[in-house]
N, C-alpha and C positions, 0 to 999 in steps of 0.2 A: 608472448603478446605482441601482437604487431602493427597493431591500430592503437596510438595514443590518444590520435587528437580525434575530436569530433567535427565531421564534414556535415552540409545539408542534409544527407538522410538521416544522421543519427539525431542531428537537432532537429529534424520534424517527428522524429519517431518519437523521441522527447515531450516536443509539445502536443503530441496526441495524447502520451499517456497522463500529462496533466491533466488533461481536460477530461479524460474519461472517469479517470480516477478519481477526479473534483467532484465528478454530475454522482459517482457512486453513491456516496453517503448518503443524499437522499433517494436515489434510488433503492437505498437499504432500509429507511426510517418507512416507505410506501408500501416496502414488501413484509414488512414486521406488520405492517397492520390486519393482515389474514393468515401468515404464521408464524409459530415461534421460531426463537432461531436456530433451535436443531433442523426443524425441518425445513427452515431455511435454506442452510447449510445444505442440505441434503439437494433440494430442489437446484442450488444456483451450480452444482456440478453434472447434475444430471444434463439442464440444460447446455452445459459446458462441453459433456462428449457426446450429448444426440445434435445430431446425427453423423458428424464427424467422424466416432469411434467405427464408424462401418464402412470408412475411405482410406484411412488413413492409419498404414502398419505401424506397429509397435517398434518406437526407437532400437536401435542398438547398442543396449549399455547393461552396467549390471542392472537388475532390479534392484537393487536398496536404491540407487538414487532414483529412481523411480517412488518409491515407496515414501523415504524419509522427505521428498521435497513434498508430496499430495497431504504428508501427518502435517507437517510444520507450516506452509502455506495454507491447507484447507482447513484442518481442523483448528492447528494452532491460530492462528493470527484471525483467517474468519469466525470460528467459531470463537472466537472470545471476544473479537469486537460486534457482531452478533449479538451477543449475551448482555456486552457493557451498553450496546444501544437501546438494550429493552430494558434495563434496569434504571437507567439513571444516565443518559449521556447526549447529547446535543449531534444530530451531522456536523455544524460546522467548529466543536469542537474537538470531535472528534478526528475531522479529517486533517485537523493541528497535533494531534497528542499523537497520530502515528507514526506523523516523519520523526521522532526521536528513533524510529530504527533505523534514521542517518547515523547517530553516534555510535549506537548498539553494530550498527554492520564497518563503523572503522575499526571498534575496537576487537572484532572478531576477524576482521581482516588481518590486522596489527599481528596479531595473537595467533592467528591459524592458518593463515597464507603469508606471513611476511612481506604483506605489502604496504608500502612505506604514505606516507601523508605527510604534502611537500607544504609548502609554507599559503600559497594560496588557499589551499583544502583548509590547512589549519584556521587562517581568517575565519573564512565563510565560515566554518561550525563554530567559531566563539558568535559569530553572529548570527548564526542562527540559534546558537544558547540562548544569545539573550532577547532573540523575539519568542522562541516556546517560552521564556522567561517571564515577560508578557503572558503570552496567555494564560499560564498558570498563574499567574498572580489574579488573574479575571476569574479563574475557579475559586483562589485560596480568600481573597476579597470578593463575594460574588455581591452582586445588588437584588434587587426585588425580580427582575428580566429575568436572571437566570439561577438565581440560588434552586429553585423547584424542577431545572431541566437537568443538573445533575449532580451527581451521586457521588462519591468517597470510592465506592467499588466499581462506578463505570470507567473512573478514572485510570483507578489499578488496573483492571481489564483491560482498555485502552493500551498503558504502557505494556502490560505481557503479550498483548496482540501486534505490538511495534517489537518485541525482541524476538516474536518468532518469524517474521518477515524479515528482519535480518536472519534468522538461523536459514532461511527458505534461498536469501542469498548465496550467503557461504557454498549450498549444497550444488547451487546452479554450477560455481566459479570450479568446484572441487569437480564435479560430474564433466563439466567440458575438458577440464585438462585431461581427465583419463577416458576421454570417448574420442576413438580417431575422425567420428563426422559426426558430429552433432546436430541431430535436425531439433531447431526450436520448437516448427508449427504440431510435429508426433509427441516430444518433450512434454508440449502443456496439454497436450489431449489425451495422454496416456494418465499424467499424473493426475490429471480432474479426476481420473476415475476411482481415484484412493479414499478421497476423502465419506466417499458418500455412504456404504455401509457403518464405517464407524459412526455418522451421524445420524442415522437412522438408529442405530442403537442408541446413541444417547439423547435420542427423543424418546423413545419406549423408557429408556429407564426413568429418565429426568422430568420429561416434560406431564403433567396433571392426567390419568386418563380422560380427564372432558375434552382435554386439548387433542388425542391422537390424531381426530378426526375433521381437527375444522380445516384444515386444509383443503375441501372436498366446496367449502364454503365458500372461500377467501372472493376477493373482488378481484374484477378485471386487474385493475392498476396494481396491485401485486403479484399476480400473474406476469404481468408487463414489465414489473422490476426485478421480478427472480430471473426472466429469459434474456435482460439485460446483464444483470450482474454476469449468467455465466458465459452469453455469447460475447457481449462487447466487455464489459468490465473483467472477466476472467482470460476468454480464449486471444481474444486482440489485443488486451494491456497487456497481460501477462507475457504475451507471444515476444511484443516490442521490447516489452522489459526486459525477457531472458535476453533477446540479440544483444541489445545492448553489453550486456554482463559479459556475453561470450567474444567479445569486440574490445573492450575496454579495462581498468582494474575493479573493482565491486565497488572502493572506497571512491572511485572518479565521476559512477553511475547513479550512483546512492543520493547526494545532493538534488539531482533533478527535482525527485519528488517533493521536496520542498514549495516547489509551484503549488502542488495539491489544494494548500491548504486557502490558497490566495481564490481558487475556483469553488473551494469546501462551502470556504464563507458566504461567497457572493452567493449559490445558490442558494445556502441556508437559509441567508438573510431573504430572497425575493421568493424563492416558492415556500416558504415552511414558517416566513415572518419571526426569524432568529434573530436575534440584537446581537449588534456591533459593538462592543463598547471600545473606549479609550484605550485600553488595554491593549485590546485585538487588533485598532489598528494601528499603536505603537510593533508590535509584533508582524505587521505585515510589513511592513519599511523596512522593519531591518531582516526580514527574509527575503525580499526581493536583493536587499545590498547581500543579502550572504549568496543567492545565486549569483549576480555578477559577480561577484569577486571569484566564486569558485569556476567560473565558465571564461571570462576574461581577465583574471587576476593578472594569471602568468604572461601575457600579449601585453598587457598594460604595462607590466613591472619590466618587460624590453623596451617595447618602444617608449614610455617616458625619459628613462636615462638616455634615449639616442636622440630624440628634440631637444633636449639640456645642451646633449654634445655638439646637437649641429647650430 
């Protein structure tokens, strides 16, 4: 690894995918409203590799890493936050409840790459603990706003949809070391292509037969948020995300997304009239303090002792 620090491109690449990732959520809540989320799923990858898949050759690496990042990314992580949205779960809680696959991708870091978590990184996650801390306390105490926006099981969905987004990490970190050139933009366009027959299938098995068909139905603005999810939300975040990973350690890159949730909310709250409470924005202060500390922790904890000294 020869890139530790992050320059200008990688902090704008950064704050793209906050922002895209922020606008997701309800661009996910718009497009549940004409289908379900298998066929969801199915739709926001298709849009992912048309028309791309017909420019742009097939990476160079095994196939499993190919395969296992489009299961654990497409299926895993979308299709369960998909599922936890339709049942019982908020946008802008839920675009809080999946940066826990910051903790989930250190400890699979720790565990499967041996890579270490210096003191600053440590801060930031006890601080970002204790802002999800926060929000979960706004689920486990809910008030009259939101006890009917979610669930017990959109919740659990939520967190297994944040542990396979780290598994989707790992795979990226593990795939670069043993690919001598790793092209990112073939990477994500090849692997959209994984996910979509298996969710095709578990729309047939899972979803109502009345349901096969409304998709034929749905409205414009779901139409407009599946081609967003896979052109900008999948093909461009994702894109920026891998470089990142391939640039940096997993557990140094992971924290960004912490932003998300600060973009989650404000959307939630102005287009979809989500409540704020108390809770949410104790929990946002202390995720913005857990991103500084983890992005200028280490510059700080220098230069403070050398104005002491001088």
């Amino acid at each position: 690894m020869t890139h530790t620090r992050f320059g200008a491109r990688d902090l704008t690449a950064a704050l793209c995918i906050i922002l895209i990732w922020g606008t997701n959520f309800v661009a996910m809540k718009f497009a549940l409203r004409g289908f379900t989320p298998f066929q969801l799923g199915a739709l926001r990858y298709v849009f992912a590799t048309l028309p791309l898949l017909l420019f742009i050759k097939p990476p160079r690496m095994h196939w499993k890493w190919l395969v296992s990042y489009g299961l654990l990314q497409g299926v895993g992580q979308f299709g369960l936050l998909f599922v936890a949205l339709n049942v019982g779960m908020t946008a802008a809680l839920a675009s809080v409840l999946l940066q826990t696959q910051v903790f989930f991708t250190a400890l699979f870091g720790f565990i499967l790459l041996n890579e270490s978590i210096g003191r600053s990184l440590r801060v930031g996650l006890l601080l970002a603990a204790l802002g999800l801390g926060c929000f979960a306390m706004n689920y486990l105490l809910p008030d009259s706003a939101t006890a009917a926006a979610s669930t017990p099981l959109g919740f659990v969905l939520c967190l297994a949809a944040a542990a396979m987004w780290a598994g989707s990490n790992i795979v990226v970190r593990k795939a670069q070391r043993s690919t001598a050139h790793f092209d990112v933009v073939a990477f994500m366009v090849w692997t959209s292509l994984m996910p979509i027959l298996p969710f095709i299938a578990l729309s047939i098995l899972f979803d109502p037969p009345s349901q096969h068909w409304q998709w034929l139905n749905a409205p414009s603005s779901s139409w407009m948020s599946a081609a967003y999810l896979g052109w900008i939300g999948t093909i461009l975040g994702y894109t920026l995300w891998t470089g990142l990973l391939t640039r940096h350690p997993v557990n140094r890159v992971a924290p960004f997304s912490l932003g998300v949730p600060i973009v989650g909310l404000a959307t939630g709250m102005i287009v979809l009239d989500e409540v704020i409470t108390r809770w949410q924005w104790s929990g946002i202060v202390l995720i913005v303090a857990a991103l500084v500390c983890v992005l200028f922790g280490e510059r700080l904890s220098r230069k403070i002792p050398a104005l002491f000294r001088a």
